[in-house]
C-alpha positions as CSV (number, residue, x, y, z in Angstrom):
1,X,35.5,-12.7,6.7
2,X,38.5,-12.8,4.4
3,X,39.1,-11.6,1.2
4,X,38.5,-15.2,-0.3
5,X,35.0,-15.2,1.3
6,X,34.1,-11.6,0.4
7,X,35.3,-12.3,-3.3
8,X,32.4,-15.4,-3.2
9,X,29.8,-13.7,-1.2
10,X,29.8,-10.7,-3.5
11,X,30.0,-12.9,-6.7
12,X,26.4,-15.2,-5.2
13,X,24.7,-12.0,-4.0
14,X,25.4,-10.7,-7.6
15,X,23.9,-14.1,-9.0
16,X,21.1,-13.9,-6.6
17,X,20.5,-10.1,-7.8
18,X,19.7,-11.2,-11.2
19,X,17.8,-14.1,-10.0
20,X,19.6,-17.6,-9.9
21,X,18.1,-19.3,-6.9
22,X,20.6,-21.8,-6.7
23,X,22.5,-18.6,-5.3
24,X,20.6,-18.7,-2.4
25,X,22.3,-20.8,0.1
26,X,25.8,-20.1,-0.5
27,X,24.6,-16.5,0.2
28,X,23.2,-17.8,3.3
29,X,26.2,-19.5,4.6
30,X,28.7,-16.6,3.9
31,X,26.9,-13.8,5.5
32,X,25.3,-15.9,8.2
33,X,28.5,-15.6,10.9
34,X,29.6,-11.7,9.8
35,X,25.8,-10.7,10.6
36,X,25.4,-12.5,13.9
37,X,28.5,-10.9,14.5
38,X,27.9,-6.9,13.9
39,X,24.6,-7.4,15.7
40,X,26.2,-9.3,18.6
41,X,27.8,-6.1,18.8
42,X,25.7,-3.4,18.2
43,X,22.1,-4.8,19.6
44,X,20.7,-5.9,22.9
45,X,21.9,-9.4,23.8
46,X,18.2,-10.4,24.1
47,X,17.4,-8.8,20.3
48,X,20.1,-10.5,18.8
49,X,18.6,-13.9,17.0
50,X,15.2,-12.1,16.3
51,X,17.5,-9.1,14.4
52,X,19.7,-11.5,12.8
53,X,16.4,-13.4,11.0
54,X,14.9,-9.6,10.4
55,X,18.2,-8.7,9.0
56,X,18.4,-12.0,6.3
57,X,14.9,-12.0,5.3
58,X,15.4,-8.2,4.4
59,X,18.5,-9.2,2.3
60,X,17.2,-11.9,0.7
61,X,13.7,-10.1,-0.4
62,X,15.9,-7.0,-1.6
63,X,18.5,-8.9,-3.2
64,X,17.4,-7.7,-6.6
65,X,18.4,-4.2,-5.7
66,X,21.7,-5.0,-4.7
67,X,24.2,-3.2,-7.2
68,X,26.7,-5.5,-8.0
69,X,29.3,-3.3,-8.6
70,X,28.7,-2.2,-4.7
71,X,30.3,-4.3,-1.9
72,X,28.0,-6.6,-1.0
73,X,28.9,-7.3,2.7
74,X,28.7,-3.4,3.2
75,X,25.3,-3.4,1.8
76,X,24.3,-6.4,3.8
77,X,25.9,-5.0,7.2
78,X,23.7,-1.8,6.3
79,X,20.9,-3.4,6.7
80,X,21.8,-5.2,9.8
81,X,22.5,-1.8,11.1
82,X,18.5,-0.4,10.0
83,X,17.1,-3.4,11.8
84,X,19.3,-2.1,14.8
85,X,18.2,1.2,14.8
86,X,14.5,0.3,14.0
87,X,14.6,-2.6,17.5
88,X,15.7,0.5,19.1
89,X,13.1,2.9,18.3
90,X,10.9,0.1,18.9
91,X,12.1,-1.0,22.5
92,X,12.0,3.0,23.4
93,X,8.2,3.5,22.2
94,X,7.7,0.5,24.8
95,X,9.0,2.1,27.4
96,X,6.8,5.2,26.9
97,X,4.6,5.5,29.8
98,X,0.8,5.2,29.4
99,X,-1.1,8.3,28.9
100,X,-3.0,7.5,32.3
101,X,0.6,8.1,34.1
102,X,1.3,11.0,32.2
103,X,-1.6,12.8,32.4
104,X,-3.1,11.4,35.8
105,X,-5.8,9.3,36.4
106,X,-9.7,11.0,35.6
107,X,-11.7,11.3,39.0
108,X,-14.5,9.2,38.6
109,X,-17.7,11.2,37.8
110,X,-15.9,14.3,37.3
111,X,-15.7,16.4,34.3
112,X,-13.6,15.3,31.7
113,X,-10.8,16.8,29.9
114,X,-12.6,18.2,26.8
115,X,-15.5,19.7,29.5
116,X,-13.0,21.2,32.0
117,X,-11.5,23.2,28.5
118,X,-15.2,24.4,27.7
119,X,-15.9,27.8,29.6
């Protein structure tokens, strides 16, 4: 993104902040290729279209809390990298193994966890 582009995607995230709609789809089509891009990078190729629309509908329902005088593809590439980190966590809680592989499978008819602890 050049400067050019930064300059009008800070000055329509700013307008958007304090509630022109009309804002709404230049907004869209500055930040649409930088997003794609940092999470082309940074997620699984698999995540990548699913983390770019998690990544714009959080910017656009929190684009009254973006402080204008703050750089607004900063704040935006912030929240790409959140939705990274939270399809992360997410993908490694899906992996955890079942608490019949950890723990073993309970013989059928045979005491069960909470008896076997009672003397």
């Amino acid at each position: 993104m050049n400067g050019d582009e930064r300059a009008r995607l800070q000055r329509s995230l700013s307008a958007l902040a304090e509630g022109d709609r009309s804002a709404f789809e230049p907004t869209f089509a500055l930040v649409l290729a930088p997003v794609r891009g940092f999470l082309g990078r940074q997620a699984a190729p698999g995540d990548v279209d699913d983390l770019v629309q998690e990544t714009l509908v959080a910017v656009f329902r929190r684009a009254s809390a973006c402080d204008p005088a703050r750089d607004a593809l900063a704040w935006i590439l912030g929240i790409a990298a959140w939705q990274v980190r939270t399809a992360r966590t997410r993908r490694r809680r899906r992996r955890l193994a079942p608490a019949s592989e950890a723990f073993g499978e309970l013989p059928a008819g045979g005491p069960s966890p909470e008896e076997r602890a009672i003397p």
